[in-house]
VEXMIRO-465938 format. One record per residue (C-alpha): z negated, y negated, x negated; residue in three letters; chain; residue number from 0. Coordinates in steps of 0.5 Angstrom, whole numbers, padded with zeros to 4 digits. Layout:
% VEXMIRO-465938
ATOM       Z       Y       X   resn   chain   resi
ATOM       Z       Y       X    ALA       A    NUM
...
//
This chain:
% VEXMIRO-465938
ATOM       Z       Y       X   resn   chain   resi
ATOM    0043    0029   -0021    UNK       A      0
ATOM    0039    0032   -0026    UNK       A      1
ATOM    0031    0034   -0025    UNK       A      2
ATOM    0028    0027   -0029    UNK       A      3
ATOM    0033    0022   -0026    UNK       A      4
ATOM    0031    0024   -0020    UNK       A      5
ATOM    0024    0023   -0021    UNK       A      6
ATOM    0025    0016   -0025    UNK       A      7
ATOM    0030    0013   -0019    UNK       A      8
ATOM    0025    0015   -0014    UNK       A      9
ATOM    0019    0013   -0018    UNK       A     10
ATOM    0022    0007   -0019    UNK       A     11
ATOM    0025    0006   -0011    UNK       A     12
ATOM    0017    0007   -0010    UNK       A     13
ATOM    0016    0001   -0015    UNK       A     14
ATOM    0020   -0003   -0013    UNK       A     15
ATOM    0020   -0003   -0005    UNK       A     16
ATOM    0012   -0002   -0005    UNK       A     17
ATOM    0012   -0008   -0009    UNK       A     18
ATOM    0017   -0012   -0007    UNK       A     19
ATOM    0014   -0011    0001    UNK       A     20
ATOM    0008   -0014   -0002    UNK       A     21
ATOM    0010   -0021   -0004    UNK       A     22
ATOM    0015   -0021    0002    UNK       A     23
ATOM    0009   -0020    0007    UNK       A     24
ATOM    0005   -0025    0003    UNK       A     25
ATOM    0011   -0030    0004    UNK       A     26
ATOM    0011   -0029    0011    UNK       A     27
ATOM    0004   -0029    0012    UNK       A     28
ATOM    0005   -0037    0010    UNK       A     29
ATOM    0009   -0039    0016    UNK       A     30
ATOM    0006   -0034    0022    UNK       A     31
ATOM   -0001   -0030    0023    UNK       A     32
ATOM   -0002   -0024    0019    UNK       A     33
ATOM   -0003   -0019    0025    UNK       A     34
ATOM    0005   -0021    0027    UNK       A     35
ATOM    0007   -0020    0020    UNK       A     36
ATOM    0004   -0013    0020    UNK       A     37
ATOM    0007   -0011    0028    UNK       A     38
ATOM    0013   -0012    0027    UNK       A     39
ATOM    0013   -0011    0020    UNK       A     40
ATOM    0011   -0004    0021    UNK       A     41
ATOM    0016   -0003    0028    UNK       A     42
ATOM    0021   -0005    0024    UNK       A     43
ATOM    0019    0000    0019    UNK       A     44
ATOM    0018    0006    0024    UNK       A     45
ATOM    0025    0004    0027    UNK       A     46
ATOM    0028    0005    0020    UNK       A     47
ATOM    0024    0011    0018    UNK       A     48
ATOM    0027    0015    0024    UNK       A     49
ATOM    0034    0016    0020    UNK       A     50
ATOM    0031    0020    0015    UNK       A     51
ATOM    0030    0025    0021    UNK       A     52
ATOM    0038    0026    0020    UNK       A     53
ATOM    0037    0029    0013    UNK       A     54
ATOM    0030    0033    0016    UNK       A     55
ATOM    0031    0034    0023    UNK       A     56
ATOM    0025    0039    0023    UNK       A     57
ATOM    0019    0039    0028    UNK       A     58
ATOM    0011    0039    0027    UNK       A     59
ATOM    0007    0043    0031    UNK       A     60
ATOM    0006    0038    0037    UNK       A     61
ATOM   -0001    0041    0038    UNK       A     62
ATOM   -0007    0037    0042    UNK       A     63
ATOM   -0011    0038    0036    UNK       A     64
ATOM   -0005    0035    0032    UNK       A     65
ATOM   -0004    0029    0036    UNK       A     66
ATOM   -0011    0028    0037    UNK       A     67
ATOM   -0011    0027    0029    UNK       A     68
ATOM   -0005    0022    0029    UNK       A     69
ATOM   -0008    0018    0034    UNK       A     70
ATOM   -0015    0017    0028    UNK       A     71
ATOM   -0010    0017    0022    UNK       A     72
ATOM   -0006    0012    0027    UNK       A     73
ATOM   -0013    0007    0029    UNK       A     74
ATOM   -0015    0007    0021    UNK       A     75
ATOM   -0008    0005    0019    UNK       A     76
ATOM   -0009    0000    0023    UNK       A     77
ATOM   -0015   -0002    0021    UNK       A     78
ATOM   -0013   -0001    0014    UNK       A     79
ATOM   -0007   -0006    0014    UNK       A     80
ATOM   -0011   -0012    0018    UNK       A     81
ATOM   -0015   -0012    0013    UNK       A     82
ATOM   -0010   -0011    0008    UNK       A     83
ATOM   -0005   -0017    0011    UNK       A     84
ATOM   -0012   -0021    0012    UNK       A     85
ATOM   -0013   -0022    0005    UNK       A     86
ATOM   -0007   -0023    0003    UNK       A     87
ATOM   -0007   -0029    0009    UNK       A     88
ATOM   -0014   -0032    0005    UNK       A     89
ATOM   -0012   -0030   -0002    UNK       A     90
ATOM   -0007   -0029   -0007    UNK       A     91
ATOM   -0002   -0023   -0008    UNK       A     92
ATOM   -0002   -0023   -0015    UNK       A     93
ATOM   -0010   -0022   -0015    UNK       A     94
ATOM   -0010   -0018   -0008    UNK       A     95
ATOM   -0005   -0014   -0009    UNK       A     96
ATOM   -0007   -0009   -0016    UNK       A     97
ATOM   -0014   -0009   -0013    UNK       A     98
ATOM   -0011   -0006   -0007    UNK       A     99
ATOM   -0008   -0001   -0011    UNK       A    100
ATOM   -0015    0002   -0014    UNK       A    101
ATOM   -0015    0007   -0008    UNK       A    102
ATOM   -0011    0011   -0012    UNK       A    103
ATOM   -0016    0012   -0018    UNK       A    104
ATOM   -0022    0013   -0011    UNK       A    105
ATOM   -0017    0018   -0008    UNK       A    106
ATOM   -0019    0023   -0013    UNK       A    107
ATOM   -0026    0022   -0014    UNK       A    108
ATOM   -0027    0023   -0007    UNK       A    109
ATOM   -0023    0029   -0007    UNK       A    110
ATOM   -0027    0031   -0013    UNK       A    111
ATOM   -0034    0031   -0007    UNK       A    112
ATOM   -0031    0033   -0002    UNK       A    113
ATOM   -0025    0038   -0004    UNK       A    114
ATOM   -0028    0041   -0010    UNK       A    115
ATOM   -0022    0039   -0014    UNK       A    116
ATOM   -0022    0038   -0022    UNK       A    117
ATOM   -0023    0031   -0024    UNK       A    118
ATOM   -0023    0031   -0032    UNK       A    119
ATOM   -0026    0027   -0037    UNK       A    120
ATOM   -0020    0024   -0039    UNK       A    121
ATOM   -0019    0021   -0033    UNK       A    122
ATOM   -0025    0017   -0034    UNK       A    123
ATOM   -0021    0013   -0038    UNK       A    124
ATOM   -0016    0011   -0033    UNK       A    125
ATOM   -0023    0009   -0028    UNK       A    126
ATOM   -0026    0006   -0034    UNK       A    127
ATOM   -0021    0001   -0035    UNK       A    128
ATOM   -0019    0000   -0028    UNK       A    129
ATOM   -0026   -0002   -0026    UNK       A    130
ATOM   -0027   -0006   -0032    UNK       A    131
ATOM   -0020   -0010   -0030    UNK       A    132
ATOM   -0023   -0010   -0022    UNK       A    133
ATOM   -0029   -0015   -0025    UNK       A    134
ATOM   -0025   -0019   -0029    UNK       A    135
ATOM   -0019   -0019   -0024    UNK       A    136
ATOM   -0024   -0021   -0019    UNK       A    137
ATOM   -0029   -0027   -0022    UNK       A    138
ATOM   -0026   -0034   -0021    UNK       A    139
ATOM   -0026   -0039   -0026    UNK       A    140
ATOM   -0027   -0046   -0027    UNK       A    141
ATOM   -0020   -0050   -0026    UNK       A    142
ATOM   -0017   -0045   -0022    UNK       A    143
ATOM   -0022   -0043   -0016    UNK       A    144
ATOM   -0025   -0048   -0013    UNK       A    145
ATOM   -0031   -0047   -0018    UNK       A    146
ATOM   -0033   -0043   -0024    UNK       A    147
ATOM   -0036   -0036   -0022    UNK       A    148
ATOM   -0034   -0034   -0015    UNK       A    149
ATOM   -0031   -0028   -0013    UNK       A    150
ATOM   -0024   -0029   -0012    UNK       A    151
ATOM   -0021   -0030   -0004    UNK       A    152
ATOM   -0020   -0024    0000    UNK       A    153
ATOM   -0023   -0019   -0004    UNK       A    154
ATOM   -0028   -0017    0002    UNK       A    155
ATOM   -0022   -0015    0006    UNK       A    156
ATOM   -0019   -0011    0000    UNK       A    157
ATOM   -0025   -0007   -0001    UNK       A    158
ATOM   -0024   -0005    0006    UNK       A    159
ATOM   -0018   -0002    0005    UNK       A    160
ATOM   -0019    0000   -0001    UNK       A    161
ATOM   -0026    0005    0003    UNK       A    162
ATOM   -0021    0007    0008    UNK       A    163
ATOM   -0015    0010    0004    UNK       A    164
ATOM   -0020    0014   -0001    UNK       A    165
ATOM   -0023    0017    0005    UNK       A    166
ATOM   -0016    0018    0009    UNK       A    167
ATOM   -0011    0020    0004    UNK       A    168
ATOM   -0015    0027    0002    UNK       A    169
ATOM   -0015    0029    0010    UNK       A    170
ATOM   -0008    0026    0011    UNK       A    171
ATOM   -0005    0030    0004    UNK       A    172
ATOM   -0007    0035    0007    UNK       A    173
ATOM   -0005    0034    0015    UNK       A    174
ATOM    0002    0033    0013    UNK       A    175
ATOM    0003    0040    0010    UNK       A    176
ATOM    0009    0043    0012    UNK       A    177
ATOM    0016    0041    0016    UNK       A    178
ATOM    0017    0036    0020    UNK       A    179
ATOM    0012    0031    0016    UNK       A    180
ATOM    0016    0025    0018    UNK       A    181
ATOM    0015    0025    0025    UNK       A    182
ATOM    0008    0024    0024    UNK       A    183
ATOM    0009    0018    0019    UNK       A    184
ATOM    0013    0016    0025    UNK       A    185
ATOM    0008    0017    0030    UNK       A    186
ATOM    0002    0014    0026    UNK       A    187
ATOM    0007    0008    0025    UNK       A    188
ATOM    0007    0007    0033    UNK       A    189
ATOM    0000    0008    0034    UNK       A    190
ATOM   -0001    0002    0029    UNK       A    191
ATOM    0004   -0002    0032    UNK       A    192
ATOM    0001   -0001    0039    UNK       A    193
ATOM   -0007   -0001    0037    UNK       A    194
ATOM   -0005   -0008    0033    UNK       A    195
ATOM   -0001   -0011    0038    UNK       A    196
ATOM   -0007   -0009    0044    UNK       A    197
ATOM   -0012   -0013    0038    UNK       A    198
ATOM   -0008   -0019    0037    UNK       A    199
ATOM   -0005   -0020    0045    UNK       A    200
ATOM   -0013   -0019    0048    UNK       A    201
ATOM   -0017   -0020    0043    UNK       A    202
ATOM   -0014   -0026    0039    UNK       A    203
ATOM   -0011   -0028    0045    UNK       A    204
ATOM   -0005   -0029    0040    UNK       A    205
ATOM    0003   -0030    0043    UNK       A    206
ATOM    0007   -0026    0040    UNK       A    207
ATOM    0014   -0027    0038    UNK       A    208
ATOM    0019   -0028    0031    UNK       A    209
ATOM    0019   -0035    0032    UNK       A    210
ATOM    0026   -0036    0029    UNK       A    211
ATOM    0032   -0031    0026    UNK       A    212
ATOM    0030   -0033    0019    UNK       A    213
ATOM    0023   -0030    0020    UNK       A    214
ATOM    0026   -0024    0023    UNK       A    215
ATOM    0030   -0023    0017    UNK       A    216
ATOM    0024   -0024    0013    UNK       A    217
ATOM    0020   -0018    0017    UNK       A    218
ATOM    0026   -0014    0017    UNK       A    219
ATOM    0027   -0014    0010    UNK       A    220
ATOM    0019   -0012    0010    UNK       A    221
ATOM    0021   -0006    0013    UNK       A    222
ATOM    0027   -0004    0010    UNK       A    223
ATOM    0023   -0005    0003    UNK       A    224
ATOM    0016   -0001    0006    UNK       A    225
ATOM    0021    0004    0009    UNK       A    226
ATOM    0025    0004    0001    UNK       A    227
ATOM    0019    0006   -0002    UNK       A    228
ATOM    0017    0011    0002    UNK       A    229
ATOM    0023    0015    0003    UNK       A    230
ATOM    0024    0014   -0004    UNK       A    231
ATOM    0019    0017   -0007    UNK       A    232
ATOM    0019    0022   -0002    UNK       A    233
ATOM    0025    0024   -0004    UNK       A    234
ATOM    0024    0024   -0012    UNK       A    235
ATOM    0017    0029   -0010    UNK       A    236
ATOM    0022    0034   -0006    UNK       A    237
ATOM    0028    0034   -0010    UNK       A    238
ATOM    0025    0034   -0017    UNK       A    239
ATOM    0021    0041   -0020    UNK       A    240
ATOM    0014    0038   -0025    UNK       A    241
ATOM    0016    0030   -0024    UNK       A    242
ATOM    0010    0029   -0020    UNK       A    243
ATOM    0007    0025   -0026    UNK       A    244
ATOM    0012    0021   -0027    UNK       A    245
ATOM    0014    0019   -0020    UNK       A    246
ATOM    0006    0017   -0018    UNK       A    247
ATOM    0006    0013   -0025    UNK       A    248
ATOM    0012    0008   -0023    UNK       A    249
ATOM    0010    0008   -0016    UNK       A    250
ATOM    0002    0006   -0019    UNK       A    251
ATOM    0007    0000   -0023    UNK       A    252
ATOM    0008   -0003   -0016    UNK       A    253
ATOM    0002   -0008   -0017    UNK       A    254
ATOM    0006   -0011   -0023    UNK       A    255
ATOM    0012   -0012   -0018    UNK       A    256
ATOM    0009   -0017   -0014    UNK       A    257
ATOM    0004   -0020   -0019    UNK       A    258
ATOM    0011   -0022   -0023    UNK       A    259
ATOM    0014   -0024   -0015    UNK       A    260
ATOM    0008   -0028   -0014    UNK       A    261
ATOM    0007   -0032   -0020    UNK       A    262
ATOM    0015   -0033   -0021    UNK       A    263
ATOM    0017   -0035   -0014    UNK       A    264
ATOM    0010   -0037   -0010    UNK       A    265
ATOM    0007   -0041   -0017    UNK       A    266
ATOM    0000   -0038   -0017    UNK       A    267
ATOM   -0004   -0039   -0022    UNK       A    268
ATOM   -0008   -0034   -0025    UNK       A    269
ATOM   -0014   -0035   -0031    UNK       A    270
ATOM   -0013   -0031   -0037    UNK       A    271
ATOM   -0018   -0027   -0035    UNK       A    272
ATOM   -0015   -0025   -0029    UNK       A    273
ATOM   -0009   -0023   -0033    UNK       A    274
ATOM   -0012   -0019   -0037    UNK       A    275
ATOM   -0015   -0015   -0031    UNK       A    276
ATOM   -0009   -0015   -0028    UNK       A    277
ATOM   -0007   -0012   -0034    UNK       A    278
ATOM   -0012   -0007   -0035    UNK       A    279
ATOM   -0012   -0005   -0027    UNK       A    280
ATOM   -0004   -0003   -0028    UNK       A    281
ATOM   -0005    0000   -0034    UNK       A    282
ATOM   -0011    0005   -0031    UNK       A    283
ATOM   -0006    0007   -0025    UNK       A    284
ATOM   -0001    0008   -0029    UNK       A    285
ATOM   -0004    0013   -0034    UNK       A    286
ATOM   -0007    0017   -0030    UNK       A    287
ATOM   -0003    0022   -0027    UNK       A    288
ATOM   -0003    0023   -0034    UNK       A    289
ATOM   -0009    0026   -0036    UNK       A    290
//
């Protein structure tokens, strides 16, 4: 298989899988809580992601220093992802799910401060237009939100996610350098689940449970679209030579993924405003890795 098939293909699983797990969790929210949606989703996922140690049986160096750091990254997951499947409880997929998606252009402006990484003028173009498209995605209007002007639902809870990821993604680039990194997806994995499991059950006081075998299957295909996603594109990162650019750009399309899902199948409505900031958010993601 040739050097760019495997970057499109892998790009392209990324897309899809990201954007589909997206629109299913939205869809599941609809009958349970977030925070069931999220535990068993991620659970599911973790299980999955396992078999991915057949094809790379290696070991990290399982060092206190290193475990007491999957331990942080696990809380922030947990932290970023009940914000994210919070939103998307108060809000619509097709206008939380490419805002959420910002944190990729917030990566590298952090990277830039605290990292000294090169942030071009050119990418200022893609920031440009992607703040510009948060605005117009974010800003209700008359006939569609409740009342003209307001913010659209959930946007505080993205902010949220979108603040950690900036933050974390650099530390974490950085972390999983090296042989072994799926066992520390895994690990961060559990640590969400069990965090997330010990806020729900205590703090909630929510009863957990799948409620029927077709909410399992929903949660399963969750996890098998997230663990597509993931593997994937970390597939098409390892197996190609200078596709970086390529891959990130179709798995920065995965907002289109769920929007179309979420118009076509959910029926939400959207100003023409906000499809236009939808568009220019897509549009920025995209075109970033390119300049």
């Amino acid at each position: 298989m040739g050097n760019l098939t495997i970057a499109v293909l892998g790009g392209l699983l990324g897309m899809l899988g990201f954007g589909t797990s997206n629109f299913l969790a939205k869809k599941t929210i609809g009958v349970m809580s977030s925070l069931q949606v999220l535990i068993f989703s991620q659970f599911i996922g973790a299980g999955f992601m396992t078999l991915y140690l057949i094809r790379e049986p290696a070991l990290p160096a399982l060092t206190p220093p290193n475990l007491r750091s999957v331990l942080v990254f696990g809380l922030l997951n947990a932290l970023a992802y009940v914000l994210l499947y919070r939103a998307l409880d108060v809000g619509k997929a097709s206008i939380v799910t490419p805002i959420s998606s910002t944190f990729n252009i917030a990566v590298p402006i952090v990277s830039f401060f605290l990292f000294h990484e090169s942030f071009s003028g050119s990418k200022i173009v893609a920031l440009v237009l992607v703040v510009v498209g948060v605005v117009l995605t974010a800003v209700q209007s008359a006939g569609v939100g409740e009342q003209g002007g307001d913010l659209a639902k959930g946007l505080p809870y993205v902010a949220g996610w979108v603040l950690i990821w900036a933050f974390y993604l650099p530390f974490w680039d950085r972390f999983i350098e090296g042989d072994g990194w799926v066992v520390w997806v895994i690990l961060v994995k559990v640590v969400l689940v069990v965090a997330v499991t010990l806020y729900a059950s205590l703090v909630q006081k929510e009863k957990l449970g799948f409620g029927s075998k077709t909410l399992l299957l929903w949660l399963v295909m969750i996890g098998v679209c997230e663990t597509v996603g993931n593997l994937g594109m970390t597939w098409a990162f390892n197996a190609s030579v200078n596709t970086t650019s390529i891959i990130t750009a179709l798995v920065s399309a995965s907002p289109l993924v769920t929007v179309l899902l979420a118009l076509a199948v959910l029926k939400e409505r959207v100003a023409a405003h906000q499809g236009i900031g939808i568009g220019l958010i897509i549009v920025g993601m995209v075109i970033l890795p390119f300049i």
